[in-house]
C-alpha positions in Angstrom: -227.6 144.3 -39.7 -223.8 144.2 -40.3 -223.2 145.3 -36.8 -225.1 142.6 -35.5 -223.4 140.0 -37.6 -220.2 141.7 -37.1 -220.3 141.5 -33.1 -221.6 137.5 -34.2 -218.5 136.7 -35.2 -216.2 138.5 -32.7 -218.5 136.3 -29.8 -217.9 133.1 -32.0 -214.2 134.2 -32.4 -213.3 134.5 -29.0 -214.8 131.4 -27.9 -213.2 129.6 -30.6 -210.1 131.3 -28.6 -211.1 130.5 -25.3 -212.0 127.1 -26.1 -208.6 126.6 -27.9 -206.5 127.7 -24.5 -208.6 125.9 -22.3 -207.5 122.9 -24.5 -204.2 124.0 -24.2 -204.4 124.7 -20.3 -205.6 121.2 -19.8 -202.9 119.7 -21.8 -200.7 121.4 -20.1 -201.8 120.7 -16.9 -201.6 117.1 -17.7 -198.2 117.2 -18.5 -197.3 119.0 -15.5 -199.7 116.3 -13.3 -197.5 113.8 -15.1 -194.1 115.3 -14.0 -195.3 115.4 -10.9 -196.8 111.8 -10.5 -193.7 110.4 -12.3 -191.6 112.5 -9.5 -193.8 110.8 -6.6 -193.0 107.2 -8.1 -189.7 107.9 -8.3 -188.8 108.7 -12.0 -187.0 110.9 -13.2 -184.8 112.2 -16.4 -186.1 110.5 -19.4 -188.5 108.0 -17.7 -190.4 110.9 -16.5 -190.7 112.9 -19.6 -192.3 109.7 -21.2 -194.5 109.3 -18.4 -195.9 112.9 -19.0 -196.9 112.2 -22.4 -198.9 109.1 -21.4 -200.8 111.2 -18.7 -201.3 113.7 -21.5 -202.1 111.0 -24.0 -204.4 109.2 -21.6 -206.7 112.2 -21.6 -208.0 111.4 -25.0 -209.8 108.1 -23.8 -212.8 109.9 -22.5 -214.0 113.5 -22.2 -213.2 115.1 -18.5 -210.9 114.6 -16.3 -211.2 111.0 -14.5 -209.2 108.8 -16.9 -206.5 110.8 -16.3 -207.3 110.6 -12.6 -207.8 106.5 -13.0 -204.3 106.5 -14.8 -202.4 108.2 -11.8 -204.7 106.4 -9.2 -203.6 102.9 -11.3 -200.2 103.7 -11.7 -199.3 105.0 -7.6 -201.3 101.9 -6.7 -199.2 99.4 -8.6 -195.5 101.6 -7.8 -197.1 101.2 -4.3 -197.1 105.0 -4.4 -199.7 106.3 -1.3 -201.4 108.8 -3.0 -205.2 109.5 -2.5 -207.7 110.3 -5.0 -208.9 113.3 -3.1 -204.7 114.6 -2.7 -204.6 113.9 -6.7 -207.5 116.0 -7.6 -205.9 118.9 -5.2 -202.8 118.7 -7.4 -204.9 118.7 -10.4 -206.4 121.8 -9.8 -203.5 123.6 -8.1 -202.1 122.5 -11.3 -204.5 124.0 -13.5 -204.4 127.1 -12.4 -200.6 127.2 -12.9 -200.8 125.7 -16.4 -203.9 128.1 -17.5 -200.9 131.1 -16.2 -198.4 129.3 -18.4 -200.6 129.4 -21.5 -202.0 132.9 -20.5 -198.4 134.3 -20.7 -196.9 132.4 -23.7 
């Protein structure tokens, strides 16, 4: 029986760790999406650092991914930026993968 309970608790372990990296890819990515939206509107320095912690910030509204999206989408429409919803999501998940390679080798 201690086997049993013992491989238990190595399954909830490691998905206590793979949850805890996804979370970390994710935020990560949204960071990065927000560096690269703020670079597409034109910001830079400062201005663009703060812009990346809204997108990261914004995530918390609802679970998944489409208030970030709405966030970007918003924000290119009102800087007149001609981004499509479809190019965004692209980036998000190019972006994903890069930030789930960040966190993988940290």
């Amino acid at each position: 029986m201690s086997g049993f309970k013992k491989r238990k608790q190595d399954a909830e372990n490691r998905f206590q760790h793979d949850q805890e990296l996804e979370f970390k890819a994710n935020s990560r990515r949204n960071k990065l999406l927000g560096l690269w939206a703020a670079e597409q509107m034109g910001l830079s320095g400062e201005a663009a650092e703060a812009y990346a912690k809204d997108v990261v910030i914004s995530d918390f509204d609802r679970p998944g991914d489409e208030d970030v999206l709405e966030k970007v989408l918003g924000d290119f429409t009102e800087k007149g930026t001609d981004v499509s919803s479809s190019k965004l999501r692209k980036e998000m998940d190019r972006l994903m993968d890069v930030a789930r390679e960040q966190v993988k080798n940290e």
